[in-house]
C-alpha positions in Angstrom: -11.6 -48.3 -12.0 -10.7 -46.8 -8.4 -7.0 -46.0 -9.8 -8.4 -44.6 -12.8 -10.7 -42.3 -10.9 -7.8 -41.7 -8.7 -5.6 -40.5 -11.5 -8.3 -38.0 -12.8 -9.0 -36.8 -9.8 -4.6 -35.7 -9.6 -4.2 -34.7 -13.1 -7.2 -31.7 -12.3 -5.8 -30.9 -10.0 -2.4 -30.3 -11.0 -4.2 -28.1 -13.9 -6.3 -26.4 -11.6 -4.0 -26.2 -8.2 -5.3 -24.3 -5.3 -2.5 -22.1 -4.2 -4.2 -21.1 -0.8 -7.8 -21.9 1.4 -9.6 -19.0 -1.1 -8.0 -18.8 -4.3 -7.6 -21.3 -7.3 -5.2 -20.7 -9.5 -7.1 -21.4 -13.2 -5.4 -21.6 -16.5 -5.6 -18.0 -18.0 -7.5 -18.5 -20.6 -10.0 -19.3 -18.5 -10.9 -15.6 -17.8 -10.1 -14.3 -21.1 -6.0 -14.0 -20.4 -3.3 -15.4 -22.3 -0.9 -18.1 -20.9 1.8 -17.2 -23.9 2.0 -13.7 -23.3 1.6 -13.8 -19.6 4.8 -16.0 -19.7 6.4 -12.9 -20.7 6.8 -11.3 -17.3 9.3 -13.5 -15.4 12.1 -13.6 -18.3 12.0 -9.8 -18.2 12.3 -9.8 -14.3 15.1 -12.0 -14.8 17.0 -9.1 -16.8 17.3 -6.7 -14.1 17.9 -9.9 -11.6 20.7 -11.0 -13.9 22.2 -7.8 -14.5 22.5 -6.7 -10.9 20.3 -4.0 -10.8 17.6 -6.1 -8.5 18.0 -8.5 -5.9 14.6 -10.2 -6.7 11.4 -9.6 -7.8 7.1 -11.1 -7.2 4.7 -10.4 -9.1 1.2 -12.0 -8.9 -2.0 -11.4 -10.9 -5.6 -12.7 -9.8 -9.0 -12.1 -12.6 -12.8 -13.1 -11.7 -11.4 -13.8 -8.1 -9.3 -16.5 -9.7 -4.9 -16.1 -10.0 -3.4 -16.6 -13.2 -0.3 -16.0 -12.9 2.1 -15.9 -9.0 5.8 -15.8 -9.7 8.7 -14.9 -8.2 12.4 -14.3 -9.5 15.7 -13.5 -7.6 17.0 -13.3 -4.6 15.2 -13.1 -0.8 18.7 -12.4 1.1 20.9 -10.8 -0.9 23.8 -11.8 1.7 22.4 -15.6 2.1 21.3 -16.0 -1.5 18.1 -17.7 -0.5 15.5 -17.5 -3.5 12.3 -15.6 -3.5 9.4 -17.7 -2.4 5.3 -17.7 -2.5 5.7 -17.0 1.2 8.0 -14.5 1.2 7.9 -11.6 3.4 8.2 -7.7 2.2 8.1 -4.1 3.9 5.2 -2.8 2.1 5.9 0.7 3.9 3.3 3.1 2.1 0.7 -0.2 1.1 0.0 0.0 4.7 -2.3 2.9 4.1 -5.2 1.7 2.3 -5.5 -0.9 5.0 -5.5 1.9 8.1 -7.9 4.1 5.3 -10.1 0.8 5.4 -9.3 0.1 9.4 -10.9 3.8 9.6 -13.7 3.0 7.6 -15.2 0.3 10.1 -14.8 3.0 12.1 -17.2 5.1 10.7 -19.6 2.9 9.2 -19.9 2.0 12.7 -21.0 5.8 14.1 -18.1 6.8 15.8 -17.5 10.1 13.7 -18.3 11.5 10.4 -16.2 12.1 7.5 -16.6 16.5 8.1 -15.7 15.8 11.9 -12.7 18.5 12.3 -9.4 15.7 13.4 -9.1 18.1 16.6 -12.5 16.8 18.2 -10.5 13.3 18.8 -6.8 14.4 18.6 -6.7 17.5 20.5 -3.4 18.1 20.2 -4.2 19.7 16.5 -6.8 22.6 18.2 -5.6 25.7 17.2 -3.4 24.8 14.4 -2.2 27.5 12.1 -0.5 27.9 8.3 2.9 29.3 7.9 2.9 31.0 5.1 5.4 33.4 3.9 7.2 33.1 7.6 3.8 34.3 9.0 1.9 32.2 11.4 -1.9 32.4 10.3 -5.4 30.9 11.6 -6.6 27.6 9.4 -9.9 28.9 7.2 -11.5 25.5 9.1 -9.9 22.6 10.9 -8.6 20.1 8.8 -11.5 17.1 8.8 -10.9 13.4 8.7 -11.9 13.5 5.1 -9.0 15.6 4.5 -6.6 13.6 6.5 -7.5 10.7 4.3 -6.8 12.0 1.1 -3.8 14.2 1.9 -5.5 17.6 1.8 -5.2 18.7 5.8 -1.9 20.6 5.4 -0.1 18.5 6.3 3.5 17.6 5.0 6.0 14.4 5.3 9.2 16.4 5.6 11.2 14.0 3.6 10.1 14.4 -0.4 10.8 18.6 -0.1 12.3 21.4 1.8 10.2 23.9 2.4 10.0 25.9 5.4 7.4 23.3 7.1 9.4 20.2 5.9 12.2 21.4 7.2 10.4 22.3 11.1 9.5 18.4 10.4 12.5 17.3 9.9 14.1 19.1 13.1 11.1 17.3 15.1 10.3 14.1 13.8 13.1 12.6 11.5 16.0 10.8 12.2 19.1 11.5 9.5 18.3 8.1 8.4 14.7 9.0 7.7 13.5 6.6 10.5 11.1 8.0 13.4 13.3 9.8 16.3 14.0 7.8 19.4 11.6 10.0 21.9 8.6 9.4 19.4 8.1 5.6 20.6 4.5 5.8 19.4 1.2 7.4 17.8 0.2 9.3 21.1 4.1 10.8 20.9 3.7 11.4 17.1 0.7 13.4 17.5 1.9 15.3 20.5 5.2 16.3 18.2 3.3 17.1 15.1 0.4 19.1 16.7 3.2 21.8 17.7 4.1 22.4 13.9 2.4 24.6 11.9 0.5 23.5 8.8 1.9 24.0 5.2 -1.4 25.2 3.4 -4.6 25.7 4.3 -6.5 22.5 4.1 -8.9 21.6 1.4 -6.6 24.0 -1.5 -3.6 21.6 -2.1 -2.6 17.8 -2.2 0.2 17.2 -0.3 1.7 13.7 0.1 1.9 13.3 4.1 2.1 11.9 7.6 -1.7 12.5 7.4 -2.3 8.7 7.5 -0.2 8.1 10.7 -2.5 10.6 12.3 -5.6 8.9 11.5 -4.1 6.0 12.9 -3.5 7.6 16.2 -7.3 8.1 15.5 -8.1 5.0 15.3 -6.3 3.8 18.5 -8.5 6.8 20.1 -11.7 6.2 19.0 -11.3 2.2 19.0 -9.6 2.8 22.6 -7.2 -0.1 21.4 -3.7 -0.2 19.8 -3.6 0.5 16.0 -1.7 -3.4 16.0 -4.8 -4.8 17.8 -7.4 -3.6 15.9 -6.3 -4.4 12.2 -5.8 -8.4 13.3 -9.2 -8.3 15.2 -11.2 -6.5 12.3 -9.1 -7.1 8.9 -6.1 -9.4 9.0 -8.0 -12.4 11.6 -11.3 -12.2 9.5 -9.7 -12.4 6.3 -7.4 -14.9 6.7 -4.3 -12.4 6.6 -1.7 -14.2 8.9 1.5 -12.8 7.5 0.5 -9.6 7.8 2.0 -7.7 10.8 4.1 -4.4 11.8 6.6 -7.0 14.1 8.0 -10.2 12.4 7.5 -13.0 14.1 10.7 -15.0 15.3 9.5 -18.2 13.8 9.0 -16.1 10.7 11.7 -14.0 10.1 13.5 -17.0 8.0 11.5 -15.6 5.3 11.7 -12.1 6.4 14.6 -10.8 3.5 17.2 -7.9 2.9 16.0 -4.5 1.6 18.4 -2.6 -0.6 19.4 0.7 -2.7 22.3 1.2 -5.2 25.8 2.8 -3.8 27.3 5.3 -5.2 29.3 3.4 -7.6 25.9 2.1 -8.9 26.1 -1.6 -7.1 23.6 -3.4 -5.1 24.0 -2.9 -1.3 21.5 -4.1 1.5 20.5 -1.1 3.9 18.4 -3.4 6.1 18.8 -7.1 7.1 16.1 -9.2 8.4 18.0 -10.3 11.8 18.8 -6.2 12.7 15.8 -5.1 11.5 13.5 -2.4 12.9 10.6 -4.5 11.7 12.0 -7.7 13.5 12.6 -6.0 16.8 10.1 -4.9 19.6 7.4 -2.2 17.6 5.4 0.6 19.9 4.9 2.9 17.3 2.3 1.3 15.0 2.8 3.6 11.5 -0.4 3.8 9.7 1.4 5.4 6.8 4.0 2.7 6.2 4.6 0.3 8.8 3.6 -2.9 8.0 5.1 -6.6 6.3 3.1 -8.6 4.1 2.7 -11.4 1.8 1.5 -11.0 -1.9 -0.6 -13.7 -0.7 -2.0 -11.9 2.2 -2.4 -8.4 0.2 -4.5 -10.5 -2.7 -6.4 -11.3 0.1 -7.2 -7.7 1.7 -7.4 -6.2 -2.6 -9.9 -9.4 -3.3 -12.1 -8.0 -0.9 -12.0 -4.3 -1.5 -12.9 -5.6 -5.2 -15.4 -7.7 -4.1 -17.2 -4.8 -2.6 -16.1 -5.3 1.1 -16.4 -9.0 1.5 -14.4 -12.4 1.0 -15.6 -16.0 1.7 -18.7 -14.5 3.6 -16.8 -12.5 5.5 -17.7 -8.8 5.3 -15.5 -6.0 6.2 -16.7 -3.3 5.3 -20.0 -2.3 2.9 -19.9 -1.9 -0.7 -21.0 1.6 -0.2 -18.0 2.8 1.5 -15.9 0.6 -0.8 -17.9 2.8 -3.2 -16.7 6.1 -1.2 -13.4 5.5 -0.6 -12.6 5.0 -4.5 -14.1 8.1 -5.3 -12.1 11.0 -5.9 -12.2 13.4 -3.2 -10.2 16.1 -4.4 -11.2 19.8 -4.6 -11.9 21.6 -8.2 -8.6 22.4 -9.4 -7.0 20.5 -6.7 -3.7 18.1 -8.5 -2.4 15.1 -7.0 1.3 15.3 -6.5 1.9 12.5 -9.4 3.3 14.9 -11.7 1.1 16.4 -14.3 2.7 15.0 -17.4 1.4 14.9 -20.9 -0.9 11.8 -21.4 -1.4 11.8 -17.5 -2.6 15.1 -16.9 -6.5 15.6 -14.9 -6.9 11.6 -15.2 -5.5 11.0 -11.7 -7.3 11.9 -8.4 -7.2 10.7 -4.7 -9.6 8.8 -2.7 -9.6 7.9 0.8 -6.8 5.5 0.6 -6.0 5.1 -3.2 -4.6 6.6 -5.9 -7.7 7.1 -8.2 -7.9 7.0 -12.3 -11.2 9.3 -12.7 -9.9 9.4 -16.7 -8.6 7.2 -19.4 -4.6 7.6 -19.5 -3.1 8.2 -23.3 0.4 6.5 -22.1 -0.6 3.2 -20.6 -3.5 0.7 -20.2 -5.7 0.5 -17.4 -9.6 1.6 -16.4 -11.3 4.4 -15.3 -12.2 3.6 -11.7 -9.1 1.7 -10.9 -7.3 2.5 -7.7 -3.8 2.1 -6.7 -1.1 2.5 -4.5 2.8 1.8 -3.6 5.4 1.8 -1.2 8.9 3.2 -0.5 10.6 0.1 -1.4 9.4 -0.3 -5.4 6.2 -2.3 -4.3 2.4 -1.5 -5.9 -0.8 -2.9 -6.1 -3.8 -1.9 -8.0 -6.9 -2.7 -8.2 -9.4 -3.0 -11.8 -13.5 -3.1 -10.8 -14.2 -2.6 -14.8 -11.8 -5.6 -15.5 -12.4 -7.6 -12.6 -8.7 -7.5 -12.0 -5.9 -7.6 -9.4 -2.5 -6.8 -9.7 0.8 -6.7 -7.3 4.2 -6.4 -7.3 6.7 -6.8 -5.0 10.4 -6.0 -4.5 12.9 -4.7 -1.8 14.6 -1.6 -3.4 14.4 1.8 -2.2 14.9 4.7 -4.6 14.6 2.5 -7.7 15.8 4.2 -10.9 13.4 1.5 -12.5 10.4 2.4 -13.7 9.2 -0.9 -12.9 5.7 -0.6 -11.8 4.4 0.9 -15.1 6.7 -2.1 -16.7 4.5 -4.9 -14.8 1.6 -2.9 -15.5 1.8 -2.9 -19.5 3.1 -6.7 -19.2 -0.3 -7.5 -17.5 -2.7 -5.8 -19.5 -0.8 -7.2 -22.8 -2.1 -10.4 -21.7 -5.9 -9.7 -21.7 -7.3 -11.4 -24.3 -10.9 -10.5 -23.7 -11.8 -6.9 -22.3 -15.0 -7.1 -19.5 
């Protein structure tokens, strides 16, 4: 009878395995998926594995707080030819900013400034800021506010995805050829002090403009918090949730999972632009980007999305309240203000910005998804989003910068093809 009970007690869980301390991983149908046509993802990874075009590919999916489906394809080291693992570590670059946007948050939910407060009040260095426009150096029509730092309407610029008169003053100042920070900006209190000599781009409030705005709220943070930006996210976000692959310096004792990043050369082949032992990201970090600089797990990121979807709180843990969780996934553009996503047909007015996220505020005609769900990716072909009326989590992660694939929308219709039951 005891070995009987003992063999029931390993066949459940081998069909109900717990993949980490918080989530179980359930059999799809179980929250209205479909095991069959969620087995559809990895074979198509493996195409663009196989044919060379990727070096390796993760994607994971999580419903009702539950994952249904973590999986990995390819290569971590393209020069090694270690495999992809659960553990894996990536460059999330840009999926840094929601959890700064969300770092900021506790920040205000705890009193320390208002959304309206103008940025100059805690980073002087932007008093007196002017527009260029037309070659003409002009007063602001108000001083950009917090708000508008966080959803990339303070007139600010990146310097890097255009060339306009402003992006170029940026690149002179701030940007290496190889796109990496200069050597005399060694960290947020430099980057502010560099950026609060250039002029602004547009007056703020009247255009969306994809920017360095989140770096400055991290130099924010470190103000108001009067603690580095590293600090501060493992004491408030990654420590309380659990999130201990998550860092903006990889650990010596991890960088064995730590992998290559790559692009395609000019005669269209795979080549590795970063390696995990020369790395930026494995060598000593001062200056702590908000805007892109952190490595994660998929594991790790579940973790952080499971909470924002939970309305601020995981395990009994709290981060943050659902009302702010409510706030930050509104949209906060202006009337007749466009997100820079590119207003194509089917797309067009159903895509706003938040303080963090891309935000759907209408149904798409080209692709599934909900209204209300919020996203966001990095540099290197990674993307998360998150799906309040589906109860749904999504992310993806690879190591490719400027990736001709249109991957991201490809995971996304693979995932909704398997819901079975709609919430």
């Amino acid at each position: 009878m005891k070995n009987t009970l003992t063999l029931v007690l390993f066949l459940s869980l081998l069909s109900s395995p717990i993949i980490a301390a918080d989530f179980q991983k359930v059999t799809p149908e179980d929250v209205g998926m479909s095991s069959e046509r969620l087995a559809r993802i990895i074979p198509y990874m493996e195409h663009f594995v196989e044919s060379g075009e990727l070096a390796g590919v993760q994607t994971l999916i999580a419903r009702d707080g539950k994952v249904v489906h973590f999986d990995q394809v390819g290569k971590l080291n393209l020069e090694t030819g270690e495999r992809l693992q659960e553990d894996s570590l990536f460059r999330i670059y840009s999926m840094t900013k929601p959890i700064a946007s969300t770092a900021a948050m506790i920040l205000y939910e705890e009193g320390y400034f208002q959304l309206n407060d103008p940025v100059e009040k805690y980073l002087p260095e932007f008093k007196g800021a002017q527009v260029l426009i037309d070659g003409q150096l002009v007063d602001t029509n108000h001083p950009f506010t917090i708000r508008e730092l966080m959803s990339h309407t303070a007139g600010l610029t990146y310097g890097i995805f255009g060339n306009t008169p402003v992006d170029q003053k940026y690149q002179a100042a701030i940007w290496e050829k190889g796109l990496g920070f200069k050597e005399s900006i060694k960290d947020l209190d430099d980057l502010v002090d560099v950026m609060g000599t250039l002029p602004l781009q547009y007056q703020p409030g009247e255009q969306w403009v994809y920017s360095l705005s989140v770096d400055v709220l991290g130099a924010l943070i470190e103000r108001v918090a009067d603690q580095p930006l590293d600090e501060f996210l493992a004491e408030r976000i990654f420590k309380p949730l659990g999130m201990v692959d998550t860092f903006f310096q990889v650990p010596s004792d991890k960088l064995r999972r730590f992998g290559t990043l790559h692009m395609r050369s000019q005669d269209n082949q795979l080549m590795v632009v970063d390696k995990p032992e020369t790395s930026p990201y494995a060598n000593k970090v001062t200056l702590f980007s908000a805007g892109g600089g952190l490595v994660s797990t998929s594991m790790d990121y579940l973790r952080y999305s499971q909470m924002m979807l939970n309305g601020g709180e995981l395990n009994g843990v709290r981060i943050i309240s659902p009302t702010t969780v409510d706030l930050m996934t509104r949209n906060q553009l202006g009337v007749g203000v466009k997100t820079g996503f590119g207003e194509l047909p089917g797309i067009e007015g159903t895509l706003g910005f938040g303080l963090g996220f891309g935000v759907a505020t209408a149904p798409q005609k080209t692709g599934s998804g909900s209204v209300g769900e919020y996203a966001w990716g990095g540099a290197a072909g990674t993307v998360f989003w998150i799906d309040p009326k589906e109860n749904l989590v999504a992310i993806l992660m690879v190591q490719m910068m400027q990736n001709p694939i249109d991957l991201r929308a490809k995971f996304k219709t693979l995932t909704y093809q398997a819901i079975t039951k709609m919430k």
